[in-house]
N, C-alpha and C positions, 0 to 999 in steps of 0.2 A: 245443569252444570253444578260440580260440587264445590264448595267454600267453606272456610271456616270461620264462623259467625260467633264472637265472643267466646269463642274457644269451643265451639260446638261443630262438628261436621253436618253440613246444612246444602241439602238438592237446591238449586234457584232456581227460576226459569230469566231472570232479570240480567240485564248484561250490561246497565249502568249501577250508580249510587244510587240514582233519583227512583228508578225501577225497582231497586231493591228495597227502601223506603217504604215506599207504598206495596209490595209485594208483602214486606212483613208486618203493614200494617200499624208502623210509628204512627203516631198524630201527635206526639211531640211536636212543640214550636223550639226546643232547643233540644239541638242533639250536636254530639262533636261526631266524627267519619275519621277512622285511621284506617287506611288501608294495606297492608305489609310494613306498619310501624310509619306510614306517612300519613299525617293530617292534611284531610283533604278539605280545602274552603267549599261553603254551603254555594258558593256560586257556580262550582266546577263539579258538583253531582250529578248534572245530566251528561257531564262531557267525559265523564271520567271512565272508561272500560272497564269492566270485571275481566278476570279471566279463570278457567280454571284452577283452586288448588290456593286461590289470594286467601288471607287471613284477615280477616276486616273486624275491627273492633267499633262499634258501636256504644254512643256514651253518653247519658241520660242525666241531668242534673238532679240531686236528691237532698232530700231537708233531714237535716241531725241535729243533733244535743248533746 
């Protein structure tokens, strides 16, 4: 299926959050999930359907100065 992944056009085979996660390989313990500009809680990743064409943003905390 195709998706857009941080702004990248991206094949999945995953057809939740939680599947997608582990598809691409996070092992972050904090990550935020927007999916077509809606923030999805970390509880509702297994529940949550992909579909073709979604734009999912993916969001990583990062340390600056």
């Amino acid at each position: 299926m195709h998706v857009i992944v941080n702004g990248r056009e991206t094949t999945v085979a995953a057809r939740d959050i939680a599947g997608l996660i582990a598809e691409m390989d996070y092992e972050f313990t904090q990550l935020a999930i927007a999916v077509n500009q809606r923030v999805v809680p970390r509880g509702r990743w297994a529940e949550t359907a992909l579909n073709a064409g979604d734009k999912i943003e993916i969001i990583t905390p990062r340390q600056g100065g």
